[in-house]
C-alpha positions in Angstrom: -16.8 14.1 -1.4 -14.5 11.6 0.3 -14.8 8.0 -0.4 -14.1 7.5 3.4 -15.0 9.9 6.0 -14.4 8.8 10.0 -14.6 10.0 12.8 -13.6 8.8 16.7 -14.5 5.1 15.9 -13.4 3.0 18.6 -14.5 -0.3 19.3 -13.4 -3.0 21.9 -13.9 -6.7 21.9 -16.1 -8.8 25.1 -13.3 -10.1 27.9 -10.4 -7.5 26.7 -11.4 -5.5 29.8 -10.1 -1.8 28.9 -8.2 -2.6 26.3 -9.4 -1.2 22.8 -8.8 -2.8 19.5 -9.6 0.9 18.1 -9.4 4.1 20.1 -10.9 7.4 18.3 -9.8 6.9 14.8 -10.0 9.9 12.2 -9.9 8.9 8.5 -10.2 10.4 5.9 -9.8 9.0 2.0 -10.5 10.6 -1.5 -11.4 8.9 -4.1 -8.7 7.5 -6.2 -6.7 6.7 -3.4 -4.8 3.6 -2.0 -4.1 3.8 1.7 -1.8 1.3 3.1 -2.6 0.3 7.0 0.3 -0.6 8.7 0.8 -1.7 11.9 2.2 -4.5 14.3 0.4 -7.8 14.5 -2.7 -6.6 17.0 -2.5 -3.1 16.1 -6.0 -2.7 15.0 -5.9 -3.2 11.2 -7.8 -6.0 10.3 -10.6 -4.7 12.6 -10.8 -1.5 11.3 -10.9 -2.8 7.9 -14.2 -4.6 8.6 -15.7 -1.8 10.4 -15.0 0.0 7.1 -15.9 -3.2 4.7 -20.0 -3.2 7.2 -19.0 -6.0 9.1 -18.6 -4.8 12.1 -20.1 -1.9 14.3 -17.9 0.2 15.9 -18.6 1.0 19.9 -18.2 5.0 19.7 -18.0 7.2 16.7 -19.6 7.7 13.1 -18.7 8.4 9.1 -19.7 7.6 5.6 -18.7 4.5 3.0 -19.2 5.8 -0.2 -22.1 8.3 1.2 -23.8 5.3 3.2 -24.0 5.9 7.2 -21.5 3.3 8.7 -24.2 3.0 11.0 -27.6 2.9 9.5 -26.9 1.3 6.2 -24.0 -1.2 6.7 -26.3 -3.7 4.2 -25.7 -1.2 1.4 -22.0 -0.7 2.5 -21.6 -4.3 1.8 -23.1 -4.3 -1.1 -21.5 -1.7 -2.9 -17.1 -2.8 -1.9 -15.2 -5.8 -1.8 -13.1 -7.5 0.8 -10.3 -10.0 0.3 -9.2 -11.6 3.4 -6.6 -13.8 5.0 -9.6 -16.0 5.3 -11.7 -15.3 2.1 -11.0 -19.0 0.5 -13.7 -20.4 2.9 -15.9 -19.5 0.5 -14.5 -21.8 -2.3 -16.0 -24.2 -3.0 -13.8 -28.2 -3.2 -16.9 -29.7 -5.4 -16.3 -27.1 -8.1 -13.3 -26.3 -10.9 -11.4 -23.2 -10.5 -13.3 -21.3 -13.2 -16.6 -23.1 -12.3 -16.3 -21.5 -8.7 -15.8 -18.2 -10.5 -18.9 -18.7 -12.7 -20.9 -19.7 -9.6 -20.3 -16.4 -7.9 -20.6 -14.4 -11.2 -24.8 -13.9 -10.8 -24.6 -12.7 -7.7 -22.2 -9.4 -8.9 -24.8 -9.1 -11.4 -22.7 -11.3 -14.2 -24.8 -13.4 -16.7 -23.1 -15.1 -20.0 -20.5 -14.2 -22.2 -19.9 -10.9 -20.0 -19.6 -13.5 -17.4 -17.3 -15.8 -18.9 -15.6 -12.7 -20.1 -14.7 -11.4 -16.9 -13.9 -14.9 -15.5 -11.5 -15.5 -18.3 -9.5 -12.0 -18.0 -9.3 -12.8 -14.2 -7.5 -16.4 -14.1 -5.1 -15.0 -16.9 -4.5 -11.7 -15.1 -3.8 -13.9 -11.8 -2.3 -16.7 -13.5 -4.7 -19.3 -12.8 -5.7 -19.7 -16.3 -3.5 -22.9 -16.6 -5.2 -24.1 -13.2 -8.7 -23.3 -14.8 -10.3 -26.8 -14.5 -8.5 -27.7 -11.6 -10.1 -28.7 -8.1 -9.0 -26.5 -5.5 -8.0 -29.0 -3.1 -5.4 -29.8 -5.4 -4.0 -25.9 -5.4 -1.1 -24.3 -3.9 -2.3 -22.3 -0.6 -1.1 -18.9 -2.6 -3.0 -20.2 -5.9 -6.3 -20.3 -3.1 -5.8 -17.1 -2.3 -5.0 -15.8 -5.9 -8.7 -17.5 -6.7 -10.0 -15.6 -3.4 -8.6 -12.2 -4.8 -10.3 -13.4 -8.3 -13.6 -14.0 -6.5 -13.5 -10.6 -5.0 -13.0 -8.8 -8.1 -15.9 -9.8 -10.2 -18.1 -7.2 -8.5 -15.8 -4.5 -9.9 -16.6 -2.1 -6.9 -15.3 1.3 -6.3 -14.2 0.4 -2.7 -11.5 -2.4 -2.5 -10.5 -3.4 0.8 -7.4 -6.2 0.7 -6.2 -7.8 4.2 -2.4 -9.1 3.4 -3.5 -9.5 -0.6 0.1 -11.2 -0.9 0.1 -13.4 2.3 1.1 -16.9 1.3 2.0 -15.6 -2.1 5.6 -17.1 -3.8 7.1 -14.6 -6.1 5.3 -15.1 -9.3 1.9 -14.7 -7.8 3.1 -11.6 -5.6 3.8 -10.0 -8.5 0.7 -10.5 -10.8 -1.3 -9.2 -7.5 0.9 -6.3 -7.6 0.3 -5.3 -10.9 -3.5 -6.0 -10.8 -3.9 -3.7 -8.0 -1.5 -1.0 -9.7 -4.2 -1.9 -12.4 -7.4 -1.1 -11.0 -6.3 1.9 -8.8 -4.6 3.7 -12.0 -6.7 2.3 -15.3 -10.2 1.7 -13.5 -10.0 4.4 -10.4 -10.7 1.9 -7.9 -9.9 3.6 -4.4 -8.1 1.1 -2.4 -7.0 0.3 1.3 -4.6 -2.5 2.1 -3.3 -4.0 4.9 0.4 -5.2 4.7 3.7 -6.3 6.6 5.3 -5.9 3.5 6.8 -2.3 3.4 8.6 -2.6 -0.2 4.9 -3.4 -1.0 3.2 -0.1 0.6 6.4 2.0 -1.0 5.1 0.2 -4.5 1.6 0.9 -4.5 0.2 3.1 -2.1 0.2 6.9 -2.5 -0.7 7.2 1.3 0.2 5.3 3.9 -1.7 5.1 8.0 0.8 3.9 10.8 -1.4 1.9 13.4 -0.2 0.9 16.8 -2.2 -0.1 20.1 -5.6 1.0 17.7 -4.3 4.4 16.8 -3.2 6.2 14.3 0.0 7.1 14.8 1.0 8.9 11.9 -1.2 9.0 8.1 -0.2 11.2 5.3 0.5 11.0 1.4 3.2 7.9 1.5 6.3 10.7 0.3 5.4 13.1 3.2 5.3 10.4 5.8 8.9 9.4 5.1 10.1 13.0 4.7 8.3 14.2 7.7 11.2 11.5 9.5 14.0 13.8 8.8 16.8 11.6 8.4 19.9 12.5 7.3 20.9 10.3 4.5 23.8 10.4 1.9 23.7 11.4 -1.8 27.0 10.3 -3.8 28.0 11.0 -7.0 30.8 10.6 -9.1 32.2 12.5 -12.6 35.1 13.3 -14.7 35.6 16.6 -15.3 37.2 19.4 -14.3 36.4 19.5 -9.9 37.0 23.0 -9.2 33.8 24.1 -9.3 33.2 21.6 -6.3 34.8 24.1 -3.6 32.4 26.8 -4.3 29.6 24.5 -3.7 27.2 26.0 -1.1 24.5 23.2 0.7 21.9 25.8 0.1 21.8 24.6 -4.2 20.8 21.1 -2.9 17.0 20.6 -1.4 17.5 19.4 2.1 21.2 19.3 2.6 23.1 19.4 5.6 26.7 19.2 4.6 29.2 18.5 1.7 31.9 16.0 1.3 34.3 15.8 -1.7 37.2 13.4 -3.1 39.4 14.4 -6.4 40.8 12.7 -8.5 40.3 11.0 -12.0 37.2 10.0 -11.2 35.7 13.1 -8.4 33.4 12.1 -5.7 31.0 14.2 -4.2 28.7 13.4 -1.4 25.7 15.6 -0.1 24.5 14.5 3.1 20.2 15.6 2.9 17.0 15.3 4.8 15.3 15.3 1.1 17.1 12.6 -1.1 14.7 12.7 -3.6 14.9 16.2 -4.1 18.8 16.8 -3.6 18.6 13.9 -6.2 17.2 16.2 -9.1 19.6 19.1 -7.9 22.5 17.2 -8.4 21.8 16.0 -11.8 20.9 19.2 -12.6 24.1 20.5 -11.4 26.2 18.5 -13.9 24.4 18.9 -16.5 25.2 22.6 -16.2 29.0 22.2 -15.4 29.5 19.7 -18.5 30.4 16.8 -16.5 30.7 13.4 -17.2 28.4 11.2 -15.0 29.6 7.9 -13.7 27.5 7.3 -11.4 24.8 8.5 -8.6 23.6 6.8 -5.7 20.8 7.8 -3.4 20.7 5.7 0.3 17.2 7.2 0.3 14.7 7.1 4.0 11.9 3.8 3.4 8.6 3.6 4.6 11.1 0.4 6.9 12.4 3.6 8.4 9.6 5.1 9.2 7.8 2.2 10.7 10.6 1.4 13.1 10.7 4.8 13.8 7.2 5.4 14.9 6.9 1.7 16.8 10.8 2.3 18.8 11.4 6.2 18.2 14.9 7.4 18.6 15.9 7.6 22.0 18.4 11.3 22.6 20.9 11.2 25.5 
């Protein structure tokens, strides 16, 4: 049964006249998953991220949260994911350390002594707030506040996990922690995931499908490797050998997934490039190809389609004369 199940929800905020913030959204997530939003500033994201998290009620339309009716049972919706916000350190609390925040808010996801202090502990190292343990929060960096909102979050260890810009206001170190803790949870612990990013190197990274919002639709959703293949852009292959190159003018663009056409350079070092819709899969051809001529590889370089593609696509598509 899928984790997520919607259908047509729409909603509109008071004084936007007929604008809608969401207009007759379709989702649909499996278990397992981690579905990056995407979208423009004002797309819809955040918005349908609480209507999926219970906060909000959605004008039209109707689905399931982990089997509960978004409509009828958004109390058990909320009690059963998590939701880490832009906003979430509101919650913190100034008069309280960093871990004594954490053990504050460990009894009400159901986490009493050393199990407790045991989760707390594995949090601030996995974050790296472990040196910044007894610390007052007024005295933390804005990313280190959000890095103890993330921790907050994740003492419930729910099976829904609902992250609005997890990396926001993040420097380098911290991005990459949160990174690897969500890689974490989704792959070791099965925690289905949906985030929100601007990031694309970020959705590429971790999310195995990816939704395209603009103007509160869907624009495009698919697993995150059919979305950028489903561009078709043309993008060049090279790769250079020693070796004998006289096998290179029988080559025929039908051995190599996607391609359109064939360029080649001799010389003591032979260049070949294979101009493909599939990178990834003319890729493996190619390397399969020298390996069966005996060639020496030098190099291979693949100037592959990103998710960056695909976004600027679907917001500005190509305009044909």
């Amino acid at each position: 049964m899928a984790i997520v199940d919607m259908k047509g929800i729409s909603k509109r905020y008071p004084g936007t006249g007929r604008s809608l913030a969401l207009d007759r959204i379709d989702l649909s997530l499996e278990p397992g998953a981690v579905l990056g939003l995407l979208g423009p500033n004002g797309a819809g994201k955040t918005t349908f991220i609480k209507i999926l998290a219970g906060l909000l009620v959605p004008d039209a339309g109707a689905g399931t949260i982990l089997g509960y009716d978004l409509l009828r049972q958004a109390a058990e919706i909320r009690a059963h994911v998590s939701l880490v916000a832009p906003t979430a350190d509101v919650g913190i609390d100034n008069n309280l350390t960093v871990r004594q925040n954490l053990a504050f808010w460990a009894p009400v996801y159901g986490l009493y002594g050393s199990a407790a202090r045991q989760r707390i502990s594995d949090l601030l190292d996995r974050l790296n707030l472990d040196t910044k343990a007894q610390a007052w929060p007024m005295h933390l960096s804005a990313g280190q506040r959000q890095r103890l909102a993330l921790a907050r979050s994740l003492l419930a260890e729910t099976p829904l996990l609902f992250l609005d810009e997890p990396t926001n206001k993040l420097d380098r170190e911290g991005t990459k922690a949160v990174r690897e803790l969500i890689a974490e949870l989704n792959i070791q612990r099965g925690v289905t995931i949906v985030l929100t990013t601007h990031v694309m190197e970020e959705a590429e990274e971790l999310c195995t499908e990816v939704a395209i919002l603009q103007q509160g639709q869907i624009r495009q959703h698919g697993t995150t490797y059919a979305v950028i293949a489903a561009l078709g852009m043309v993008r060049p292959v090279q790769l250079a050998f020693q070796g004998d190159p006289k096998t290179m003018r029988s080559l025929d663009i039908g051995d190599f997934s996607g391609a359109e056409r064939v360029e080649w350079n001799t010389g003591e070092v032979n260049e070949l490039t294979v101009w493909t819709r599939d990178t990834r899969g003319t890729t493996a051809d190619l390397l399969a190809w020298v390996m069966r001529q005996g060639y020496r590889l030098i190099r291979i370089h693949s100037a592959r389609v990103t998710l960056d593609d695909v976004f600027q696509e679907v917001l500005e598509p190509r305009r044909t004369p």
